[in-house]
N, C-alpha and C positions, 0 to 999 in steps of 0.2 A: 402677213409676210414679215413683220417686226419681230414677231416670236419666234416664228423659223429661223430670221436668220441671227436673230440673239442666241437661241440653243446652239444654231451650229460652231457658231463661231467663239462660244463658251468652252462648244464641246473639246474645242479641236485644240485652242488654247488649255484647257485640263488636260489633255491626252498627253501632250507635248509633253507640258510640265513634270509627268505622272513617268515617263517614261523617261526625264531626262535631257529633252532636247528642248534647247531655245532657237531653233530655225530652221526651218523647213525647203526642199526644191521639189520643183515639180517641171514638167514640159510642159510648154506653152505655145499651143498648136496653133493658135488664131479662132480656136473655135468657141462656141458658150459653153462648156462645159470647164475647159482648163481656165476661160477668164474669171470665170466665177468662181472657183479654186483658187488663186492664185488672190483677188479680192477678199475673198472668203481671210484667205492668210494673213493678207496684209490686215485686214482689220484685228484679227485676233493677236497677231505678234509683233506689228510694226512692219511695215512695205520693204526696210533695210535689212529684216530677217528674212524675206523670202527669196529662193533665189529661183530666177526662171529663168529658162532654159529651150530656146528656139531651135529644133535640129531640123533644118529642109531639106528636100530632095526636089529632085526637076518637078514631082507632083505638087510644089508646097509651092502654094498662089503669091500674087504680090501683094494681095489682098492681107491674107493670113500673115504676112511680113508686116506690113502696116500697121494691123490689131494688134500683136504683141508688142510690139515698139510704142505704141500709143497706151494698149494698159500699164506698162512695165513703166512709162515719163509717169503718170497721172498716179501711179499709187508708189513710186516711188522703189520700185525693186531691183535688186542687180539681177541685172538681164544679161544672158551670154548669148550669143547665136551662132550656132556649128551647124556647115556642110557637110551631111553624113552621105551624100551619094559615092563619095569615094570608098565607105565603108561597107554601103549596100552592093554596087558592082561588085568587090570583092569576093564579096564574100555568095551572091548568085555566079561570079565566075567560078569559085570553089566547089558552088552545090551543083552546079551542070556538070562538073568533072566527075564527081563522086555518083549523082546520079546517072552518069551518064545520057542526061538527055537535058532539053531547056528547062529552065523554073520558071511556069507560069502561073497566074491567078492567084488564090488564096494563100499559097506558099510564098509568092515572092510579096504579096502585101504585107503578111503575119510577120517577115523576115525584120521589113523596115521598122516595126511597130517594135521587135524584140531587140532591134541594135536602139533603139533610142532608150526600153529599157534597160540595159545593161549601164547605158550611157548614163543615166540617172541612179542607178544604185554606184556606178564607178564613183564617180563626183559625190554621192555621201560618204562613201569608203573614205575618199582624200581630204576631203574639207569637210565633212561632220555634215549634220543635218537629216533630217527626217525626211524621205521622202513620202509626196505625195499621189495618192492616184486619184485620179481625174474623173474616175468614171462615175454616172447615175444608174437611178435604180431601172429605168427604163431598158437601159444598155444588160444591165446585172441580170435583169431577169428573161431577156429573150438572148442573150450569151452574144450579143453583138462588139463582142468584145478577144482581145489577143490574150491568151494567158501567158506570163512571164514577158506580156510586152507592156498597154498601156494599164492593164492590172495591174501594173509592180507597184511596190509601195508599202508602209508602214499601215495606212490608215488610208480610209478613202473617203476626204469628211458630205459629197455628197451624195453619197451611196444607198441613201434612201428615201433621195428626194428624182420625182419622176421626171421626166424631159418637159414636159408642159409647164410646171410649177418653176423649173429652172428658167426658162426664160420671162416667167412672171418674178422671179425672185430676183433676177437681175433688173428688169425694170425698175421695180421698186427700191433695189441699192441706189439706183440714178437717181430717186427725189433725194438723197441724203447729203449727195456732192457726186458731179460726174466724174465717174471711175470707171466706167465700161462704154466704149467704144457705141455709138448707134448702129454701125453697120456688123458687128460682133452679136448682136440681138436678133436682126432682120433676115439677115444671110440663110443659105437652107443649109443646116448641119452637113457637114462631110470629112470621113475620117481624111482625105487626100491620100489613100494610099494606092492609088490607081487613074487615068485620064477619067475626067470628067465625070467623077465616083460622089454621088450626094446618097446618104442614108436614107432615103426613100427611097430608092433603085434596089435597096434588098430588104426594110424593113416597110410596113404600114404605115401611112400618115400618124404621126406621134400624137395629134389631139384624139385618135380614131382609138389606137393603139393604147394609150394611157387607161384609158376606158377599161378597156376591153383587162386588161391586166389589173388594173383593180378589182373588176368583178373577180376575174379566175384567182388571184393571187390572194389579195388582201383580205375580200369578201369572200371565200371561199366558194363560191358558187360554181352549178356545175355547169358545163357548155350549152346544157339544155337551157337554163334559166339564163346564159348570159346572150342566146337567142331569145329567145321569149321577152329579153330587154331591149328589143329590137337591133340584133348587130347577124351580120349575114355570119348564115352556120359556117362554109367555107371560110371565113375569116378565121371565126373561133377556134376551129378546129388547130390552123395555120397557129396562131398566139401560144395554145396550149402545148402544140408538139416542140413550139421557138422551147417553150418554160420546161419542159419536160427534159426534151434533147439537153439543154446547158444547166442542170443541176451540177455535173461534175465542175463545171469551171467556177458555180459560184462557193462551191464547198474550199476552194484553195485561192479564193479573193480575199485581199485586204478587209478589216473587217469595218463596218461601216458607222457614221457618229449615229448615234440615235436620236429619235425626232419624237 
């Protein structure tokens, strides 16, 4: 874990530099993905060059409220926290007019994910800084992810590091000095864009999952052999079509530090 997160945090500090920017923002959702982002940054450029950025809506827990306010004291970063439900009504009263009918589901989730991007590239526009996106390679490669929402970004420095490894990778940041939250590790992932919405409700168990995406991905194996490694075919199948289906979104992603 020392080497992972020494490259990344090398990587992301060279990037910067190479392009120009001494300070980076990102949103900072309460989840392990943006805290360990947001860590990630503060180790490479200093906690006072990161700037993080909480935007809630009525889905956004008191929980997730808590975790950013707690990373944001412990590594030291200006933290801002905006009410974007007045932005989201809007702008779903706008799309029911124009569509003519309600916005529900996928549409009114992708909505809130793309007002909070805009909201993070707006804020680099005005005060500088490199924006960061948040996402992992778990998310990258079954497209469980918004384009032009929590994609947005310069760089995406853990982009190729999987969802299991990330929450081993934040563990082990904790022996170094506590910087991430216990209950930000433990928690079950959820993007919040919906009641009572955890990323297991539409993805696979991510230790099951991660597997499974090594084999087809990394290892190039085919769905035959990645049965034959004992993972049910139905599954397989399900994994390969997630990786197949979201080629188009990861071809227009932020592009990722290398590991």
């Amino acid at each position: 874990m020392e080497k992972l997160w020494n490259t990344l945090k090398n990587g992301l500090r060279q990037y910067c530099a190479d392009n120009g920017f001494d300070k980076v923002i990102l949103g900072l959702s309460g989840g392990i993905d943006s805290a360990l982002t947001a860590v990630l940054a503060a180790d490479a450029l200093g906690g006072e060059n990161v700037t993080a950025i909480m935007m809630k809506t009525k889905y956004t827990s008191e929980l997730s409220l808590q975790i950013a306010r707690e990373i944001s004291a412990l590594n030291h970063l200006q933290y801002h926290e905006l009410d974007i439900e007045p932005l989201v009504t809007a702008e779903l009263e706008f799309l029911a007019q124009a569509f003519r009918a309600e916005v529900r589901g996928i549409t009114a989730e992708n909505l809130q994910a793309r007002i909070r991007g805009q909201l993070l590239m707006a804020w680099s526009n005005q005060n500088g800084g490199l924006v960061l996106a948040c996402g992992n390679k778990s998310e990258a490669l079954t497209g469980y992810c918004t384009l032009y929402g929590d994609t947005c970004g310069g760089i995406m420095p853990i982009g190729n590091v999987y969802k299991t490894t990330i929450f081993e990778l934040a563990k082990w940041r904790n022996t170094l000095g506590y910087a991430l939250p216990q209950a930000v590790i433990t928690r079950a992932p959820s993007a919040e864009l919906a009641e009572g919405q955890i990323d297991e409700n539409t993805l696979p168990p991510y230790a099951v999952l991660d597997s499974v995406l090594k084999l087809l991905y990394d290892e190039q194996k085919s769905p035959e052999q990645a049965v034959a490694a004992g993972f049910d075919a139905a599954l397989v199948e399900r994994v390969r079509n997630l990786i197949k289906r979201s080629a188009f979104k990861r071809k227009q992603m932020a592009q990722s530090l290398p590991i």
